[in-house]
N, C-alpha and C positions, 0 to 999 in steps of 0.2 A: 504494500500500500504506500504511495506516494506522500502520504498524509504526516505533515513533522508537528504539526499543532492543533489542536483541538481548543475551542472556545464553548463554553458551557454555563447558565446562572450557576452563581454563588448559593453555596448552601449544600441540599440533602442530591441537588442533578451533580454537582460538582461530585462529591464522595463516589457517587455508585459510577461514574463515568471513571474516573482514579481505580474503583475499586476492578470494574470490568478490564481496565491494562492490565492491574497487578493478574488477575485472571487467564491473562494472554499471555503473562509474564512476557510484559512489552514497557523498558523505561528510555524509550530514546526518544518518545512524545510528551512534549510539555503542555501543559492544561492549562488554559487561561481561567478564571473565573471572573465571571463580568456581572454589575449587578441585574436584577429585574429590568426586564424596560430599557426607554434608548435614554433619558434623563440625562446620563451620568456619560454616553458615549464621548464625547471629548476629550474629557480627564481619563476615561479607560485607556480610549488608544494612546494616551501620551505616556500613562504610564507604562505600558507595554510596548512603547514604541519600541525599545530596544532586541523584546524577543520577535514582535510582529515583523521588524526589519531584515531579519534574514528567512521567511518564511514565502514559499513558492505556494504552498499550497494549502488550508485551511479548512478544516469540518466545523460547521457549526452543531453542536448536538442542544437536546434538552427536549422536554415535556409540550404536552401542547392540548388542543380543545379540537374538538371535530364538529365540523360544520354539518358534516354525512353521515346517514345514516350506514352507509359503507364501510367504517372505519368505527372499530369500539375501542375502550380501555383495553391497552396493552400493546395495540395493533402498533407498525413502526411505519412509516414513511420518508423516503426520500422529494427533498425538492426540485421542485424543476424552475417551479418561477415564485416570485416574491412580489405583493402589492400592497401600497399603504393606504389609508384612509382617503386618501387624496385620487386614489386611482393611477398612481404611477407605478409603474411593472419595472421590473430587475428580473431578468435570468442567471441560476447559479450555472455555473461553471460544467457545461456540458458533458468536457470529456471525463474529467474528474469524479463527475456525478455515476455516470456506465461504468465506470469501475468500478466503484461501489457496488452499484446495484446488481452488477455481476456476481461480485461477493456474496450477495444477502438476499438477491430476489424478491426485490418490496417494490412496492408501488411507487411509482411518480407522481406527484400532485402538484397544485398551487395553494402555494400560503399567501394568509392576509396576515399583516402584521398592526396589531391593535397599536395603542398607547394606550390602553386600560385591560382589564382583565377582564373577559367576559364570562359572565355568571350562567346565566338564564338561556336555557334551551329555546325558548323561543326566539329572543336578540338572534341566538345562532345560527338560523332557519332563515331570519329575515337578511343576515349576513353572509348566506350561502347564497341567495338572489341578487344581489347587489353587487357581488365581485364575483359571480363566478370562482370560488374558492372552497377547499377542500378541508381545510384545517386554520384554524388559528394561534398564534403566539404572539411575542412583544418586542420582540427584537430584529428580528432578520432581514426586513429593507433594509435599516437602518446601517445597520453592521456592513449586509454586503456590499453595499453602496460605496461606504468610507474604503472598504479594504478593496475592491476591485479599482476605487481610484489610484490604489498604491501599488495597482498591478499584480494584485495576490487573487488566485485563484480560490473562488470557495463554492463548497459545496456545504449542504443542510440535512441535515435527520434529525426527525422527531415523532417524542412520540407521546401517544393518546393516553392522556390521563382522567378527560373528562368527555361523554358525548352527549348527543342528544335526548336519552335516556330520562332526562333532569337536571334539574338544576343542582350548583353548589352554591355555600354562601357568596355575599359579596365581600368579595376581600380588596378593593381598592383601599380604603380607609388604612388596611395593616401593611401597606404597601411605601415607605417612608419617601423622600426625596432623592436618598441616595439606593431607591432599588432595593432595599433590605428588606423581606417581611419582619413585622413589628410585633412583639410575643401578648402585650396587652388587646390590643385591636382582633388582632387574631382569634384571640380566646376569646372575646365578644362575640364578633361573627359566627363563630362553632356554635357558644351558646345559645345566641336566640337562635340559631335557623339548626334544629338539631336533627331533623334529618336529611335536610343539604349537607350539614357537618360529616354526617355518615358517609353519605356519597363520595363526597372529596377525600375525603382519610381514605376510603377502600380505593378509590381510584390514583390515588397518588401515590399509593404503599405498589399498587399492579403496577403502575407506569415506572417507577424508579425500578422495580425489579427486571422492566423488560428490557428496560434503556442499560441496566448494567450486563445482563445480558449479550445484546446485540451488540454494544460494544466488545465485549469479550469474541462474540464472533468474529465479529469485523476485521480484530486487529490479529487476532490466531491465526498463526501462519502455517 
């Protein structure tokens, strides 16, 4: 795999993506940890300028929401293209992308990339109409945009932690300015909405398992 860096949110995706290398007993890939959301991308890429600098080639990994009824909790997805709220499209990195997917034979989709976190199975339905899109996350125009201007190849995997099934709470509120989840707000959210709470725990416990997973495949040589 052509792959020298992987970028991932900070937190419980960062661990099980680390932990799927140590898996593959694979340490010659550095794992960036970037927060939630694009907020904070300036100060990320500066402070990683120095590892991003010597970098050809780039996977974005991490969890994500499903627009389709096609795709449940657990399921894994390769990207093919990236849209933001605004309706501007980004394609990831073609050749890069078939390598992968030769590897893992998963699906190719389009992602929309929020700036918030979307809750509500129904928002999701009406945001599958609207772009044309397969999955949603919080980062990935954003990122691939910055880094394909620096002439770095990237490609995207993600996977299904939440779908159409139901809803989870809303968690923008635990969501802070620097992309952290926040442990008070948090625990709010679970509490009043307690069987959304359920849904998200079970779905985000499946998606970190599948995401460490398919990394361990990925990079198993």
């Amino acid at each position: 795999m052509l792959i020298n860096t992987i970028v991932v949110p900070q937190g419980a995706e960062y661990q099980v993506v680390c932990r799927g290398l140590s898996k593959a007993q694979v340490d010659s890939i550095q794992v960036i940890a970037i927060p939630i959301g694009v907020r904070q991308i300036s100060q990320v890429l500066a402070n990683y300028s120095q590892q991003i600098d010597g970098c050809a080639n780039i996977l974005m990994m991490g969890l994500c929401g499903s627009l389709s009824n096609s795709y449940t909790v657990q399921d894994s997805v390769l990207i093919k293209s990236c849209q933001d709220l605004n309706h501007n499209l980004i394609d990831l990195n073609a050749e890069l992308t078939a390598k992968i997917q030769q590897k893992l034979s998963i699906d190719l989709v389009n992602a929309l990339t929020s700036d918030r976190a979307i809750t509500q199975a129904q928002e999701k339905l009406i945001l599958a109409q609207q772009y044309s899109a397969t999955i949603v996350e919080m980062e990935g125009y954003n990122y691939v945009k910055e880094l394909k201007n620096q002439g770095i190849f990237v490609a995207m995997l993600r996977v299904v932690s939440d779908d159409l099934r139901g809803d989870i709470p809303d968690l923008n509120q635990a969501i802070d300015s620097q992309g952290n989840l926040k442990t008070l707000p948090l625990a709010i959210a679970l509490i009043t909405q307690p069987l959304a709470a359920i849904r998200l725990i079970k779905g985000s416990l499946a998606g970190l398992k599948a995401l460490e997973e398919i990394t361990a495949k990925l990079f198993t040589v």
